[in-house]
N, C-alpha and C positions, 0 to 999 in steps of 0.2 A: 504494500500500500504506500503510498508519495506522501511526504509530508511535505505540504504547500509551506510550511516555515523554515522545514530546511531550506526548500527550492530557493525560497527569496532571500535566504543567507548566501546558497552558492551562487546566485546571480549577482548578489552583492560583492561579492568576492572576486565575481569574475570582472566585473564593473571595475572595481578600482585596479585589476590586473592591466584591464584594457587601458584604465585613464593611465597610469604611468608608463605605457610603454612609447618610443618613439614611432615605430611604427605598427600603429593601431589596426590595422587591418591583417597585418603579421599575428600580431599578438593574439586577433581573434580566430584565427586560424590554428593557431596552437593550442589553442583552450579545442576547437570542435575535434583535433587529431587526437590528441589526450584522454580521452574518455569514450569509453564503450557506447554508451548512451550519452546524448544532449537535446535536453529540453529548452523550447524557450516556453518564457513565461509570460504573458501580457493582460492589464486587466480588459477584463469582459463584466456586459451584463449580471452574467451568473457567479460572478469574483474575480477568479485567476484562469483564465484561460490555459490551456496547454499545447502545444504544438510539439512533436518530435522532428529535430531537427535532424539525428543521425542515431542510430540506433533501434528502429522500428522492427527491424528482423528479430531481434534479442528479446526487446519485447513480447514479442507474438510470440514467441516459440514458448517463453513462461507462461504465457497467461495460456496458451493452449496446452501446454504440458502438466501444467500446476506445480511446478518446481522451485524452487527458491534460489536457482542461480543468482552465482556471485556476478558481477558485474560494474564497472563503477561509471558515474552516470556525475552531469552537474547540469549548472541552468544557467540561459542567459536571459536575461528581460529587455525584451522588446515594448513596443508601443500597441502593436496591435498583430491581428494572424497574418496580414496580408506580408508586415514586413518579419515575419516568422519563416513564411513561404519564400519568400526572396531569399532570405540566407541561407536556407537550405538549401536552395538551388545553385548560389554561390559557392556553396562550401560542398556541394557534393565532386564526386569526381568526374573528370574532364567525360567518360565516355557516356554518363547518365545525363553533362551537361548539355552534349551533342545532340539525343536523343532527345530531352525535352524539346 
């Protein structure tokens, strides 16, 4: 189960990662490499919205298996789903990018 207040700690985390580095767009590429799973987080209507940014196969295979795999996972917060979807698309790899 997600704890939405971890989530918005590790988006925090990733926030200030990002703000110090020089280059930021580097640095947010490193953070999506680094981790199994990455979530963005954005508010919604219904609270916190979710988006899987990379890691959706990991997911599915848990939630249909019902296993507890280990995996490490973090968040970034965005503004909203649309720009959730853009980064995924950005940070996926060249030949999925080709494809869309």
């Amino acid at each position: 189960m997600l704890d939405f207040n971890e989530l918005r700690e590790l988006a925090a985390d990733v926030r200030v990662f990002v703000d110090i580095a020089e280059d930021k767009a580097e640095a947010l590429r490193a953070v999506i490499a680094a981790y199994d799973v990455v979530l963005a987080i954005f508010p919604s209507q219904q609270g916190t919205g979710l988006h899987v940014i990379k890691g959706s196969q990991i997911l599915d295979k848990i939630a249909n298996s019902r296993t507890h795999a280990s995996y490490s996972h973090t968040a970034i917060a965005v503004p909203d789903l649309e720009h959730a979807e853009v980064l995924k698309l950005l940070t996926a790899p060249a030949e999925q990018r080709i494809a869309a």
